[in-house]
N, C-alpha and C positions, 0 to 999 in steps of 0.2 A: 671922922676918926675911923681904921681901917677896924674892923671885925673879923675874926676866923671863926668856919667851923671844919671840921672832919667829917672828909665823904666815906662810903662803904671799902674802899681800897686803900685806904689811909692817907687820900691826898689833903692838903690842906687848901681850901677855898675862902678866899679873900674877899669881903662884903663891905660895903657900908651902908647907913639909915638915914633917911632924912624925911621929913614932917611930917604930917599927922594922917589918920583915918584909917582906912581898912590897907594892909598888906597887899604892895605890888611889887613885885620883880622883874624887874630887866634885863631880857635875854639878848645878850649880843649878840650880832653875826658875824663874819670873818676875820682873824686879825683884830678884832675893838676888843679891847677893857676899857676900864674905870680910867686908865691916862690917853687914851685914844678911843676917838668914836664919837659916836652921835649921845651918849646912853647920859652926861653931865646936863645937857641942852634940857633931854627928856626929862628928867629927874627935877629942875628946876622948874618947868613948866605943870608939872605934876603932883608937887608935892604941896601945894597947896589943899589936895583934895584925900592923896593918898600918903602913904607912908612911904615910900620908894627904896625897894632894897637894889643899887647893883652891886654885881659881882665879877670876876676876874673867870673868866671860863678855865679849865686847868691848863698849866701851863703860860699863862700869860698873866703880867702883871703880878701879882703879889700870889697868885694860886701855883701850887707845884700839880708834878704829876708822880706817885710813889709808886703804880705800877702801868707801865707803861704796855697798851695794849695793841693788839695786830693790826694794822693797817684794813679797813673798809672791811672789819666783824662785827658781832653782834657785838661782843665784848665791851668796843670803844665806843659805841651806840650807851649802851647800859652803862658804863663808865659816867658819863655825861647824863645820862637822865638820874643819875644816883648823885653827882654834884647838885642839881638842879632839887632834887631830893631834900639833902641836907641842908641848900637856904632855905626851903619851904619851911621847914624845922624849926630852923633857927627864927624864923619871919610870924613864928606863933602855931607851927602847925596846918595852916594852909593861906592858898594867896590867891590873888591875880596874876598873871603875864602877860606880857608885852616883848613878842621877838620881833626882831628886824631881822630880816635875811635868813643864814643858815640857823639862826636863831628862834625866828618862827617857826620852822620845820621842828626844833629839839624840843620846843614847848608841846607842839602836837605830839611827839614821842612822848614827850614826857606825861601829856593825857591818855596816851593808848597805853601807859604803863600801869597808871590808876593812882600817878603821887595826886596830894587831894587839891585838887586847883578850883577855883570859883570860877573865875572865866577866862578865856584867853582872847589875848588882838592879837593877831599873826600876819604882819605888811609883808609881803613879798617874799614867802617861801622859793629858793631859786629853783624850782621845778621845771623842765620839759618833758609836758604829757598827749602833745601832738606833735604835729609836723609845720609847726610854723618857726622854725627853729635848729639850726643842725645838733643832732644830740652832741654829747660831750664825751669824748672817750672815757670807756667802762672803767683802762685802767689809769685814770688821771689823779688818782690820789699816789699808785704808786710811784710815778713820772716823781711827780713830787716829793715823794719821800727818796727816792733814789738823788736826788740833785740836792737836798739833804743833809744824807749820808757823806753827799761829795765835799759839806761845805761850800754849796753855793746857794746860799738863804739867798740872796739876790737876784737871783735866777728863779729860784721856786715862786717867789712871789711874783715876777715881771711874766714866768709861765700863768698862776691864775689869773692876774691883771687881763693879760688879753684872753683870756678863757672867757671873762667877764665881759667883754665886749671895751674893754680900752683902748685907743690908740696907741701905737707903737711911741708915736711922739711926745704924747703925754705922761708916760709911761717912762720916756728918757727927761724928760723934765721932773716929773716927781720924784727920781732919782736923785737928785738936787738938791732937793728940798730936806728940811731939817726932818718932814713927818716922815720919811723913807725909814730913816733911823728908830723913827719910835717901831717900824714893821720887822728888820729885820729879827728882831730879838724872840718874837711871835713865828715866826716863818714855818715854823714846826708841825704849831698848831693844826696848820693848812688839812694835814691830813684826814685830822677828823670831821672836819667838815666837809671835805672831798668825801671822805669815806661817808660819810651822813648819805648825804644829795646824790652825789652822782647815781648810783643803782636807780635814780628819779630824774637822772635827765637824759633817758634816753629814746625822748621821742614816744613812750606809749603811756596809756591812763594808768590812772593809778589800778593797785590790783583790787580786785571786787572786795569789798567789805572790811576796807584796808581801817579804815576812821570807824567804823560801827562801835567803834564801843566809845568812842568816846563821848562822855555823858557829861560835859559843860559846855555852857555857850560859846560859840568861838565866832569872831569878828573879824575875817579874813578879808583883808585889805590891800588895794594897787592903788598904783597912779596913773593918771590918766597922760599924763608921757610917757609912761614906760609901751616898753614893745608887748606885741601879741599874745607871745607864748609867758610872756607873764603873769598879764591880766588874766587869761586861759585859762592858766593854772589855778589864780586863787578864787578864780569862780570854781573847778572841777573840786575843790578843798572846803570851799562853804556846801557845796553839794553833797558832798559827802560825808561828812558832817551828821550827826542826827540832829543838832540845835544851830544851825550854820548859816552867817548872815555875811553879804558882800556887797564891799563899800569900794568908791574911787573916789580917790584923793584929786583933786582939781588943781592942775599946774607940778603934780609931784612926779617922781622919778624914782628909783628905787633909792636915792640917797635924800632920803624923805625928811623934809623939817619939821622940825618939834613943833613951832607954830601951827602945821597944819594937822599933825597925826594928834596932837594930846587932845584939842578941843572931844574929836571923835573918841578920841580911846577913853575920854571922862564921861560922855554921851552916854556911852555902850556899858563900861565898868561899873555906874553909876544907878544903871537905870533898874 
């Protein structure tokens, strides 16, 4: 059954609970909610140990957005770590996390903010903090929102798809497909996560004493198929870290199965 609370700008964010134990949340990344994504697989694998909240990031799925902030600000940063806020709230006060993708990245913001987190798993923040990787245009969030504006959701997304390393042709076949339609309606979304990451994937380290404060354990995790500047990244993430520990997932890729991330994320949450 779906759940609301109200975040700090009046958005409404769309939750649900399921079974027993200490408070976990499920931070999406790109495009996923609650009717698309990885985050039902997780939840059902997980909830046998923990309570599992997810949620609808704003603007997608059942969460609105009431005030709509600037394109790659602080603002839409803090927008989003204040949603992330208000499930914690609502989930008793404080939790676990668990992001995938732009989602592990908002989790770690949301520890360098000081909402009160126990511990985080963070798989594959999309980070480029070397040169094993061509950085991503600075202004790639706004591309996006300009095409947008245009009314061409279909386009902004086929633009990130191959930002992300798609093929064009899989890219005109998912187009096809019924799951395209669950994307365009999210297409929007895009930006705040462009805005998140990008200023992070351009090619340098993170900046000096960027993570120092954050003060819970954090479980950053790759697959061992993914590319370089992946893996890279979430070792340069558990290092910087003051409590930060780095795992490879065997046979995964950044579209990681719940099979293989929950055993680990129960291990770590658990322990």
């Amino acid at each position: 059954m779906t759940k609301t609370t109200i975040s700090a700008d009046g958005s409404t964010i769309a939750y649900d609970v399921a079974g027993t134990g200490p408070a976990l949340v499920l931070v999406d990344g790109a495009m996923c909610y609650r009717g698309f994504g990885p985050s039902q697989e997780l939840a059902d694998a997980l909830s046998d140990r923990f309570t599992v909240y997810r949620y609808d990031r704003r603007g997608r799925g059942e969460s609105t957005i009431a005030k709509p902030a600037a394109v790659g600000t602080m603002e839409a940063v803090e927008q989003e770590v204040a949603d992330l806020g208000a499930v914690i709230e609502a989930a008793g006060g404080h939790a676990h996390l668990l992001g995938l993708s732009s989602g592990a990245f908002l989790a770690l913001e949301g520890a360098r903010a000081g909402l009160p987190i126990d511990k985080i798993v963070a798989y594959e923040a999309p980070l480029i903090l070397d040169d094993t990787h061509r950085p991503n245009d600075a202004d790639l969030a706004q591309q996006v929102e300009e095409l947008i504006e245009k009314g061409k959701r279909a386009a902004a997304i086929e633009r990130f798809m191959r930002v992300v390393g798609m093929p064009w042709i899989a890219i005109k076949i998912m187009r096809l497909t019924p799951a395209f339609k669950k994307l365009t309606p999210v297409a929007h979304t895009l930006t705040y996560d462009l805005g998140m990451c990008v200023p992070f994937q351009q090619g340098r380290p993170l900046p000096k004493g960027y993570y120092k404060d954050v003060s819970v354990p954090v479980l950053s995790g790759a697959g061992s198929k993914s590319p370089a500047y992946m893996t890279n990244a979430q070792q340069a993430i558990a290092k910087a870290v003051p409590d930060g520990r780095y795992v490879v997932l065997d046979g995964q890729d950044h579209m990681v199965k719940a099979a293989a991330l929950a055993p680990v994320a129960t291990e770590f949450l658990s322990a």
